[in-house]
KEKE-3310 file (N, C-alpha, C; in steps of 0.2 Angstrom, whole numbers, plus 5000, padded with zeros to 4 digits):
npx = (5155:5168:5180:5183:5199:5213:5221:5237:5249:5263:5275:5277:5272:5286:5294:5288:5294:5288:5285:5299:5306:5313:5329:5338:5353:5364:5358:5353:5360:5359:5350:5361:5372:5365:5368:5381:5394:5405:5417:5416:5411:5417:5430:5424:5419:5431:5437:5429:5435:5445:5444:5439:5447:5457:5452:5451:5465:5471:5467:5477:5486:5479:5465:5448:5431:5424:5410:5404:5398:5407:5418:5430:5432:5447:5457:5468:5464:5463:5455:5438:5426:5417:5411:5394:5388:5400:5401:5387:5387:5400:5394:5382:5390:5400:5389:5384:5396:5405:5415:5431:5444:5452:5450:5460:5466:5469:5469:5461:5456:5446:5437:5435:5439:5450:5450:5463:5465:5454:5443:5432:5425:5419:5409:5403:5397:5390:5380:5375:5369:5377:5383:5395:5412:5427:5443:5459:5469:5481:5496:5501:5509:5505:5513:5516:5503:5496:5505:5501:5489:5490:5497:5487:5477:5486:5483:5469:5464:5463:5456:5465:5468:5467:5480:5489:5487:5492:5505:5512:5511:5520:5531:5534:5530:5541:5543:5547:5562:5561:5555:5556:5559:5545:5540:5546:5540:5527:5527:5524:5524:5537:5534:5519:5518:5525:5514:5502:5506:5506:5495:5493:5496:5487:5474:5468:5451:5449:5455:5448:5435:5439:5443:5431:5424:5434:5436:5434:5441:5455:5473:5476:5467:5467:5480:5476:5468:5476:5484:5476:5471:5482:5484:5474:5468:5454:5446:5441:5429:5423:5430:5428:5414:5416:5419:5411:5400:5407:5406:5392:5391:5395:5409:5426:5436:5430:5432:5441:5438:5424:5427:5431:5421:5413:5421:5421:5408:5405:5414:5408:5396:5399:5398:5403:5420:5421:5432:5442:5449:5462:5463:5477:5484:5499:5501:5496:5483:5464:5457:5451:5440:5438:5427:5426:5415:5410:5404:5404:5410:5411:5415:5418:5418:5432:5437:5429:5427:5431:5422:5406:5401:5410:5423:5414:5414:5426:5431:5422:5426:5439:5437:5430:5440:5450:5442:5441:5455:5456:5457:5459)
npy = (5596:5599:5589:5588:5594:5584:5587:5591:5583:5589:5583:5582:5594:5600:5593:5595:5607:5618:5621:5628:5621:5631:5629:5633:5628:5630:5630:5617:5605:5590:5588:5594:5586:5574:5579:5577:5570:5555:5560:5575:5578:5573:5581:5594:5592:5591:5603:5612:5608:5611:5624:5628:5622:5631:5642:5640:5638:5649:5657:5654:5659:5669:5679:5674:5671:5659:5645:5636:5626:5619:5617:5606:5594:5591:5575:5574:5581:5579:5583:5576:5579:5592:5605:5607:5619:5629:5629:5634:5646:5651:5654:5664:5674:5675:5678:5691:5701:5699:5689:5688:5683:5675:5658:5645:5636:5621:5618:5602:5598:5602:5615:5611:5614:5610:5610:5620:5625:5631:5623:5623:5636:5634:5625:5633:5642:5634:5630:5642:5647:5654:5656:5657:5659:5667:5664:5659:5654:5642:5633:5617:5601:5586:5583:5594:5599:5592:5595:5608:5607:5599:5612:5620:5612:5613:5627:5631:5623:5603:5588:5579:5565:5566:5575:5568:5559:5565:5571:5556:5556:5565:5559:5546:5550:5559:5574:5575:5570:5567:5570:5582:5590:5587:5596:5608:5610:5610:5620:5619:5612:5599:5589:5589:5583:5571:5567:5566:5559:5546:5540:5531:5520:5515:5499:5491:5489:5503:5513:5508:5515:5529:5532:5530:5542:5557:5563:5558:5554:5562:5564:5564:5554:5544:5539:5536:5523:5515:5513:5503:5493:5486:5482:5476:5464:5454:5464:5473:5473:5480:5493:5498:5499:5510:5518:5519:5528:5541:5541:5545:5556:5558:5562:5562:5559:5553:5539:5530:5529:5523:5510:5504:5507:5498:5486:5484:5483:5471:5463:5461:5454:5444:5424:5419:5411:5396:5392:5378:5371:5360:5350:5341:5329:5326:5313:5313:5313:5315:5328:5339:5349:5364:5375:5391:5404:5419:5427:5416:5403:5385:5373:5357:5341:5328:5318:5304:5300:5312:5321:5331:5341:5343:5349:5359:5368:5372:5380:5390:5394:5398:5409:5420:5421:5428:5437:5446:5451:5456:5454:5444)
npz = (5138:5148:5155:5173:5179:5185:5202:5204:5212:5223:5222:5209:5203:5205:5197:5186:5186:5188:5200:5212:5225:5239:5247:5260:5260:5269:5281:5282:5284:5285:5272:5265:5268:5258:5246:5246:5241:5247:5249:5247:5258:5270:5267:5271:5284:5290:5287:5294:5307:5308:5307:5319:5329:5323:5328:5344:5347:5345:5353:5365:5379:5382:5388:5390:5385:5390:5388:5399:5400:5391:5399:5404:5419:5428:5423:5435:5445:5463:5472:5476:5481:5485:5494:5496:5502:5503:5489:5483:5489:5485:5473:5473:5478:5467:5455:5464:5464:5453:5442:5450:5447:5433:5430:5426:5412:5398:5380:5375:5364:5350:5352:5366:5383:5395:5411:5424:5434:5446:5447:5459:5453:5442:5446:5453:5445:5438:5447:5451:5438:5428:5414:5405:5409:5415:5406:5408:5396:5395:5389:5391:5397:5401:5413:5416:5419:5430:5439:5443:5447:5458:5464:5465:5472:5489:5488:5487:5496:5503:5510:5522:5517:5504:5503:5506:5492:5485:5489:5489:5475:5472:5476:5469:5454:5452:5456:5467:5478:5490:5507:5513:5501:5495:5505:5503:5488:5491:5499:5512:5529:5534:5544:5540:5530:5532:5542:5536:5523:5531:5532:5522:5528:5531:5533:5523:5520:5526:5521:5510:5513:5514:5500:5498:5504:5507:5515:5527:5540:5550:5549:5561:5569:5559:5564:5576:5575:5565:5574:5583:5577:5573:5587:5591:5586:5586:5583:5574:5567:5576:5574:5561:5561:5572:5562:5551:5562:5561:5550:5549:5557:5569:5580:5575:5586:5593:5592:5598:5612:5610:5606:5614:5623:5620:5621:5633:5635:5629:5637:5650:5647:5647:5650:5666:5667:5675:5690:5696:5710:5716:5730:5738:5746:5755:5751:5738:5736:5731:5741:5743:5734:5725:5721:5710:5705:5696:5713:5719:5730:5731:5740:5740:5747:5742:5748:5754:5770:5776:5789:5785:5793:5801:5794:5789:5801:5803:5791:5794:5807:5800:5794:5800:5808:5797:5795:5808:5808:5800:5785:5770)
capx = (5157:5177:5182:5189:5206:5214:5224:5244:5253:5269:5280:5274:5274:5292:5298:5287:5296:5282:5287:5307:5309:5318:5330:5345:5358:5370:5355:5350:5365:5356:5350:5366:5373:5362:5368:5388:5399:5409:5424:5416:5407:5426:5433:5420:5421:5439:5438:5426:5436:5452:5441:5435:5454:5461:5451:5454:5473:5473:5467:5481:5491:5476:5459:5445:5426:5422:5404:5403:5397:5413:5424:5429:5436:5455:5459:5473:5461:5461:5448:5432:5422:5415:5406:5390:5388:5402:5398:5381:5391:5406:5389:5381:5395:5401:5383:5384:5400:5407:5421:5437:5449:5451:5452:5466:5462:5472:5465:5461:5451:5446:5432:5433:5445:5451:5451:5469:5464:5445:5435:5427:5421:5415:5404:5400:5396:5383:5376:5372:5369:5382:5384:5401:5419:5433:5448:5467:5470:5488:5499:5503:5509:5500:5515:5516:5495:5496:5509:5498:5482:5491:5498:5480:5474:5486:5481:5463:5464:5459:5458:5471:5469:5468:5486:5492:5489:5496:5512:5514:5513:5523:5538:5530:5532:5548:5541:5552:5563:5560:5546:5558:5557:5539:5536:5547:5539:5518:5526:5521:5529:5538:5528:5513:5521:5524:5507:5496:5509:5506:5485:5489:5497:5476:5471:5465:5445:5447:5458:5443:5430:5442:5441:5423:5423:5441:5437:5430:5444:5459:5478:5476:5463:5469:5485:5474:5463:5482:5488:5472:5469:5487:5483:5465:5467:5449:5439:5441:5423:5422:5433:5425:5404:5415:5421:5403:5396:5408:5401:5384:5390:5399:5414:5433:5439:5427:5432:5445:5434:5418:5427:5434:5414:5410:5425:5419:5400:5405:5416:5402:5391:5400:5398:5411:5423:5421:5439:5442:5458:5463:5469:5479:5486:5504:5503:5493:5476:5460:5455:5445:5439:5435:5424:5423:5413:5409:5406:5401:5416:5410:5420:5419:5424:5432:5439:5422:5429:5430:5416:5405:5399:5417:5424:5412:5415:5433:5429:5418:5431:5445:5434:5430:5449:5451:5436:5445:5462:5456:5463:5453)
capy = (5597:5597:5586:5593:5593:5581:5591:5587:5582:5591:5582:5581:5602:5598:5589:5596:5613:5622:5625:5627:5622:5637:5628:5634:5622:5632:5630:5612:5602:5583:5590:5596:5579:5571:5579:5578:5563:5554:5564:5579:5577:5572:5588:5597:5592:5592:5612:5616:5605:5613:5630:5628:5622:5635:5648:5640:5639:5657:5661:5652:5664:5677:5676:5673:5668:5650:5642:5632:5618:5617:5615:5598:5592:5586:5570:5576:5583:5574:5586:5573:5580:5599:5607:5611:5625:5633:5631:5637:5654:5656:5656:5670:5682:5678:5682:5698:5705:5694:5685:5692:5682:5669:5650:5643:5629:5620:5613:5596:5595:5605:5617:5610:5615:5607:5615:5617:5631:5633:5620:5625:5642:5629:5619:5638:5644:5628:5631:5650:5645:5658:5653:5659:5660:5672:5658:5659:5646:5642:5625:5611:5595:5581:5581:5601:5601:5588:5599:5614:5604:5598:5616:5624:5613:5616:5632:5629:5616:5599:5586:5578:5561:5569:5577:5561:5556:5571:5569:5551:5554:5570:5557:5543:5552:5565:5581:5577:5565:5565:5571:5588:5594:5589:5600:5615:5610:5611:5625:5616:5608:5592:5585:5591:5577:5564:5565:5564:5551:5540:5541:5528:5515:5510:5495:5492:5492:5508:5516:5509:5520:5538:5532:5535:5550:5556:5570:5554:5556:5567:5562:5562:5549:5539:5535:5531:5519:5512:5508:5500:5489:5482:5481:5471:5460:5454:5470:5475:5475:5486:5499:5498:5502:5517:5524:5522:5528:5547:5544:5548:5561:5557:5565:5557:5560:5547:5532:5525:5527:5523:5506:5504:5504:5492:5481:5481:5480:5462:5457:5463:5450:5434:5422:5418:5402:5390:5389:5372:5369:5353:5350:5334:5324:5323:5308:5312:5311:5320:5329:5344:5353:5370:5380:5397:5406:5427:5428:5410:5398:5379:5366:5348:5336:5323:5312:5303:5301:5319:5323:5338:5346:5346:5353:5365:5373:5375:5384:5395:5397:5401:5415:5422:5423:5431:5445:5449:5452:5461:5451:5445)
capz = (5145:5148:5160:5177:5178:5193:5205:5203:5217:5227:5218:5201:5202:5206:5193:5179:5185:5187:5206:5213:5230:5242:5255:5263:5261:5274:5287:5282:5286:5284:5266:5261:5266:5256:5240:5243:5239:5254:5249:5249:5266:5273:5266:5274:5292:5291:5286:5300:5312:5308:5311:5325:5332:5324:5334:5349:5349:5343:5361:5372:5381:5382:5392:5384:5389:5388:5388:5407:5397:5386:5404:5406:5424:5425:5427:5436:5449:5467:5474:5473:5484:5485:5500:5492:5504:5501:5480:5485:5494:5479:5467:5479:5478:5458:5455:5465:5464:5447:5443:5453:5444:5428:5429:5421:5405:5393:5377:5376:5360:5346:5357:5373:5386:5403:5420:5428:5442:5446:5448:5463:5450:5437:5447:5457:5437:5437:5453:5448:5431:5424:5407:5403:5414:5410:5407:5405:5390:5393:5387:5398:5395:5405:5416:5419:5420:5434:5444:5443:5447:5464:5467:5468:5479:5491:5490:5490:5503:5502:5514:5522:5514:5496:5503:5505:5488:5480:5492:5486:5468:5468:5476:5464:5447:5452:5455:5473:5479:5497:5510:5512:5494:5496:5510:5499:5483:5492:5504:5520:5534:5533:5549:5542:5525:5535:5545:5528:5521:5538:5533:5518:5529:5536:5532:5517:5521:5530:5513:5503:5517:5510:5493:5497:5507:5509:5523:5533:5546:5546:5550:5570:5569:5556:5570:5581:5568:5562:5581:5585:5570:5576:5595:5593:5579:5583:5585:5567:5563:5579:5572:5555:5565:5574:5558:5551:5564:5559:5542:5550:5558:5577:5581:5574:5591:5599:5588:5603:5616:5608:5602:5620:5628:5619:5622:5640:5640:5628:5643:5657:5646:5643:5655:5670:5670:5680:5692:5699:5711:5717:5735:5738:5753:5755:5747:5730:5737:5733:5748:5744:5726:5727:5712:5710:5699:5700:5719:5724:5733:5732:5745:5739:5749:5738:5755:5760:5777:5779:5791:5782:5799:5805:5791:5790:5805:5804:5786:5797:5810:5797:5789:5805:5808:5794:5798:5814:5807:5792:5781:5763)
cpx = (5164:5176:5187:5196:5209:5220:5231:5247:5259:5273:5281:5274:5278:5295:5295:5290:5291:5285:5295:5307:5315:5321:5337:5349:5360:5366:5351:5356:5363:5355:5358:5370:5373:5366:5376:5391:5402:5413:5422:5414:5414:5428:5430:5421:5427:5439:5436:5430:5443:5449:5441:5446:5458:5461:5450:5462:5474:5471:5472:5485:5487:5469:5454:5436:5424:5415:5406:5404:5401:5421:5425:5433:5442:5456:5464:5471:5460:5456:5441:5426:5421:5408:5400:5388:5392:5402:5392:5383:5395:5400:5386:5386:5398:5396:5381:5391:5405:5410:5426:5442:5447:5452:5455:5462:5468:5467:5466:5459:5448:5438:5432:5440:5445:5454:5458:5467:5456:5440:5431:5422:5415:5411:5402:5395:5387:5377:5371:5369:5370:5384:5392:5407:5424:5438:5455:5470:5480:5489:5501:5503:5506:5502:5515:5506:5494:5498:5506:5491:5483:5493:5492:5477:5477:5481:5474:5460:5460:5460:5462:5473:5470:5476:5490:5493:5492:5504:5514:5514:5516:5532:5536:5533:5539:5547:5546:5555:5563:5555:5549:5557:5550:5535:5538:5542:5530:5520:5522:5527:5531:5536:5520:5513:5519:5519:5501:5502:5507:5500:5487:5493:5492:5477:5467:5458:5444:5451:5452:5438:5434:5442:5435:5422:5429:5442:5435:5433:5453:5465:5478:5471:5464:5475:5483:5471:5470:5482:5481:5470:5476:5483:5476:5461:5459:5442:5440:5434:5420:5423:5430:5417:5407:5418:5414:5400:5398:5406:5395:5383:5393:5405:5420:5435:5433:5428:5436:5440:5429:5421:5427:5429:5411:5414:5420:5411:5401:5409:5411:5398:5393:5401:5405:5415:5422:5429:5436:5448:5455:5466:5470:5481:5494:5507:5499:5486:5472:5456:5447:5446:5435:5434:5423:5420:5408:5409:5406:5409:5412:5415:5418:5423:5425:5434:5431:5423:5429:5422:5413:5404:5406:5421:5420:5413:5422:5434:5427:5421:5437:5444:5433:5438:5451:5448:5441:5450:5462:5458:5461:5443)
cpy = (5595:5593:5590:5588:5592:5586:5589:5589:5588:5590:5581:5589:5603:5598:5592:5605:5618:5626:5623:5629:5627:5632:5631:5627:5626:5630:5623:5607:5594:5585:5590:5591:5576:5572:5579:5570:5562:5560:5571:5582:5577:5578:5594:5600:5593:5599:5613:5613:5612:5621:5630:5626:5627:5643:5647:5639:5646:5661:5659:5660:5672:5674:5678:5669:5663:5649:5635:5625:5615:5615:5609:5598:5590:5583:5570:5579:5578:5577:5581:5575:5586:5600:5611:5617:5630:5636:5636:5647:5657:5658:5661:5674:5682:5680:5691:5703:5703:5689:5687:5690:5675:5663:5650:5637:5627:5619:5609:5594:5601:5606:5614:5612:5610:5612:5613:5618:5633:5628:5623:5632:5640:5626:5626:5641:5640:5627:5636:5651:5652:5653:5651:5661:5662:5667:5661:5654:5648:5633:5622:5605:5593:5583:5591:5603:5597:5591:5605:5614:5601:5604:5621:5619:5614:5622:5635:5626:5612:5595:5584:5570:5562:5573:5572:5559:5559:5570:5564:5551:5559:5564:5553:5546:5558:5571:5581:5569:5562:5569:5581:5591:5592:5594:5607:5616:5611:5620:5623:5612:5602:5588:5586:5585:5572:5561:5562:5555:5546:5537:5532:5521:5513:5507:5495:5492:5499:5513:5516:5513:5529:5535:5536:5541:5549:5562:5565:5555:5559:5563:5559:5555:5541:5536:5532:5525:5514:5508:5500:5494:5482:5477:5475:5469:5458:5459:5475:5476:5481:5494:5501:5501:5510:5522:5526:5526:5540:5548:5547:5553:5564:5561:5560:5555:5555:5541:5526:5524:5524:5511:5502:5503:5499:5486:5481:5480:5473:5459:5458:5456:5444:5431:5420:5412:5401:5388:5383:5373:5362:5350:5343:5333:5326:5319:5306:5314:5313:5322:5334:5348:5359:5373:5386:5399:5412:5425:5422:5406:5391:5376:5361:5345:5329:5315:5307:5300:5304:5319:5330:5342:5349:5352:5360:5371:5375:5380:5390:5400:5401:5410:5420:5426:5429:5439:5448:5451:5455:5461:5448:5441)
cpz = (5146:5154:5165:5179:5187:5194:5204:5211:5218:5223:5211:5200:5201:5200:5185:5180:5186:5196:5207:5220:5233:5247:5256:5265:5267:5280:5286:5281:5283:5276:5262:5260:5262:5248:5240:5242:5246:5255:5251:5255:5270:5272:5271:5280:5293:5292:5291:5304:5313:5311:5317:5330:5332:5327:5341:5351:5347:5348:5368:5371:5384:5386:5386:5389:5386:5392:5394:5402:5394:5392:5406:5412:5423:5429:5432:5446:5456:5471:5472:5477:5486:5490:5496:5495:5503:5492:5481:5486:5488:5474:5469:5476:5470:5455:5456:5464:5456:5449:5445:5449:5439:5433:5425:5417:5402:5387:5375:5369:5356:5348:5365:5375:5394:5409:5421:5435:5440:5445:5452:5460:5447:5440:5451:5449:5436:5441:5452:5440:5426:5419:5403:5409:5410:5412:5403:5402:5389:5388:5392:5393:5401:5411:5420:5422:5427:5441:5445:5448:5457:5468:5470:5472:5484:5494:5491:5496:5504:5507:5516:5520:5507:5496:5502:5496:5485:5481:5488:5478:5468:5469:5470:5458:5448:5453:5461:5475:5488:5502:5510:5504:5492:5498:5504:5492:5486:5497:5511:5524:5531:5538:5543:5532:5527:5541:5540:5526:5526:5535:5528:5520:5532:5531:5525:5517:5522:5523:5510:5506:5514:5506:5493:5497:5510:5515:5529:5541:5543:5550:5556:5569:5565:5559:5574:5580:5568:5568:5583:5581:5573:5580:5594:5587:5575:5585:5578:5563:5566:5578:5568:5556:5567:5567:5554:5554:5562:5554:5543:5554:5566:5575:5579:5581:5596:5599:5597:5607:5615:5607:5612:5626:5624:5618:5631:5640:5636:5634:5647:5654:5644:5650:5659:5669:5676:5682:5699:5703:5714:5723:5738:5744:5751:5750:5737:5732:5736:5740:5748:5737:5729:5720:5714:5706:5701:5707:5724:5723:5734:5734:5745:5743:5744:5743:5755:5767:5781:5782:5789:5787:5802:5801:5788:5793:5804:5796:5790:5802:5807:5792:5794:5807:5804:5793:5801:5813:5803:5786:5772:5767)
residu = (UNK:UNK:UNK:UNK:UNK:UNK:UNK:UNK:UNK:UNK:UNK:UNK:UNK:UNK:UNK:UNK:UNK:UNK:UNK:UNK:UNK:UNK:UNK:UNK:UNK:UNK:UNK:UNK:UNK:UNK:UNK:UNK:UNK:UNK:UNK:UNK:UNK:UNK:UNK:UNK:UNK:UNK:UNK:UNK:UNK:UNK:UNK:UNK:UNK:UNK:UNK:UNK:UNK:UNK:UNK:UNK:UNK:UNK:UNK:UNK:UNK:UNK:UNK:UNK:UNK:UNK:UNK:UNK:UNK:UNK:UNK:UNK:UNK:UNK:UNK:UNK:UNK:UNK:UNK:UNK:UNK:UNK:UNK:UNK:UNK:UNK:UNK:UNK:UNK:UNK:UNK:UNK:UNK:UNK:UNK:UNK:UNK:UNK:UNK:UNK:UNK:UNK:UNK:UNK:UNK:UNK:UNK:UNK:UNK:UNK:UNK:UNK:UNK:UNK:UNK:UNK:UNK:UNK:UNK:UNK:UNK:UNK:UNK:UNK:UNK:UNK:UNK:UNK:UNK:UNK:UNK:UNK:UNK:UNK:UNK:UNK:UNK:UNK:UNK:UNK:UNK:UNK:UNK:UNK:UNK:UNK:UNK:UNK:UNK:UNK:UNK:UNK:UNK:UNK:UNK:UNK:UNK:UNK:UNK:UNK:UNK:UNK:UNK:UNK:UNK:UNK:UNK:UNK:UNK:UNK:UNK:UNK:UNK:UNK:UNK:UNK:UNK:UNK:UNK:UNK:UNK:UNK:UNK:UNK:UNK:UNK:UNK:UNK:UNK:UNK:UNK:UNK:UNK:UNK:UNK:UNK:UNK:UNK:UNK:UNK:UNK:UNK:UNK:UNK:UNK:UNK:UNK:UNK:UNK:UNK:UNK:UNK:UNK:UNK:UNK:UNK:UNK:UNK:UNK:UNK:UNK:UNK:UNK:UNK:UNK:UNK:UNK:UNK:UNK:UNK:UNK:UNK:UNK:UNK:UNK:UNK:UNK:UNK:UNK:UNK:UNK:UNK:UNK:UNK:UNK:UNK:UNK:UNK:UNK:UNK:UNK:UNK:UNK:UNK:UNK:UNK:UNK:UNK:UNK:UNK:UNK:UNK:UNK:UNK:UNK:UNK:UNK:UNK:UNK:UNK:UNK:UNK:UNK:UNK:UNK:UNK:UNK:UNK:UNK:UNK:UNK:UNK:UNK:UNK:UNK:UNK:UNK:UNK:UNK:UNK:UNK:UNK:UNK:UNK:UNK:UNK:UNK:UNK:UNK:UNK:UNK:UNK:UNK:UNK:UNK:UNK:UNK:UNK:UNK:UNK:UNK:UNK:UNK:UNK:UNK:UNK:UNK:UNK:UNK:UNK:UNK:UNK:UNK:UNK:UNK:UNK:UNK:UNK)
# end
């Protein structure tokens, strides 16, 4: 009786050749790893690298569709905050009608590009979950991407604390040397310069509140916010509840008077002073103390000689007096 014959393993088929593993190096990456040398793994990714950058530089100057997910923000960008209903609306109509025009990009990095012009499309792109944007891949240095990045929004329109900051960096790093070649270099008034600029001398709590949310309140409000921060040194926490209270949704336009009713109902509720006067003799002497306090007049005699009945009445006569002649 022959004895049966043990089954041979996977790897033992292998090795005695009997079987010849199929793998696609090209589609098994980790594998192909495994069998190169440092040097030649270096060589490798160097090639593709260079690939891949050399087919993104071979698109500047021309449009091109770019993968949403490959747009990165620019740092450059003072826009921090987007109306989700109007991204909601621009995604809506790119949706139904397309895209009307490219977004501009540079590139940053071998495959990725940076937004100069079009964020509000890129984050409409996200909303709509359009996969791909038709993009104009120009060049830019940091300093020309910055100045491009401030001229859309302008033209976009952001708020007027985020105009401020753009104003203040464009005098700041030289794009202008005065609020005039501001106003020609945005195309806007020079009132409409030195209203935004005024926003960033608030108080530094109320700067760190637009840091947060830079639409919180707009130039007019911010004057008013400034004067008053002066004028009522200790009503700072006051002002600070009325700009909360816009965070949640009140009117800017109420801040003064809102601070203003409640400077008076704490005066209605703190209690009266006590007035004392002191009425003497000729010769020094106390005669008579009189206390006021809200409606009530108290007349002390300090004499004890003074008769109280006597002087009562001539109080009584003198008030009288006063009735008849119409007088307090």
């Amino acid at each position: 009786m022959s004895k049966q014959r043990q089954p041979m393993k996977f790897s033992g088929l292998v090795a005695s050749g009997k079987i010849t593993p199929k793998i696609d190096l090209s589609t098994t990456q980790e594998y192909a790893s495994s069998l190169e040398s440092g040097e030649e793994r270096r060589s490798r990714e160097a090639a593709v690298a260079a690939e891949a950058a050399s087919s993104a530089t071979s698109t500047v100057g021309r449009e091109a569709l770019i993968n949403v997910d490959l747009l990165d923000d620019s740092p450059f960008q003072y826009r921090k905050k987007y109306d989700p209903v109007k991204i909601s609306e621009l995604a809506g109509s790119m949706l139904e009608a397309g895209q009307r025009t490219p977004i501009t990009v540079r590139i940053v990095q071998a495959g990725r590009y940076e937004v100069i012009k079009g964020h509000s499309r890129k984050y409409a792109a996200k909303h709509g979950l359009i996969s791909q944007l038709s993009a104009l891949v120009v060049e830019r240095t940091d300093r020309e991407a910055k100045l491009d990045c401030m001229l859309d929004n302008e033209v976009e329109g952001v708020c007027e604390y985020e105009h401020a900051l753009m104003y203040r960096d464009a005098l700041k790093d030289g794009y202008a040397s005065n609020q005039s070649q501001v106003a020609r270099l945005f195309r806007c008034s020079q009132p409409k310069v030195s209203n935004c600029l005024s926003m960033l001398d608030l108080p530094e709590p109320v700067l760190e509140m637009l840091d947060a949310d830079p639409g919180l309140i707009g130039a007019k409000a911010a004057k008013v916010v400034t004067v008053m921060w002066k004028e009522q040194p200790s009503s700072h926490h006051l002002i600070l509840e009325a700009l909360a209270r816009v965070q949640a949704g009140a009117d800017q336009a109420t801040i003064k008077g809102w601070v203003a009713q409640k400077l008076a109902s704490i005066k209605n509720t703190e209690p009266k002073k006590l007035v004392r006067h002191f009425i003497t003799t000729t010769t020094g002497d106390a005669r008579y103390v009189t206390l006021a306090k809200e409606r009530d007049i108290v007349i002390r005699l300090a004499d004890t000689s003074l008769d109280r009945d006597e002087v009562h009445q001539k109080v009584d006569d003198f008030l009288r007096r006063l009735a008849t002649e119409g007088g307090a």
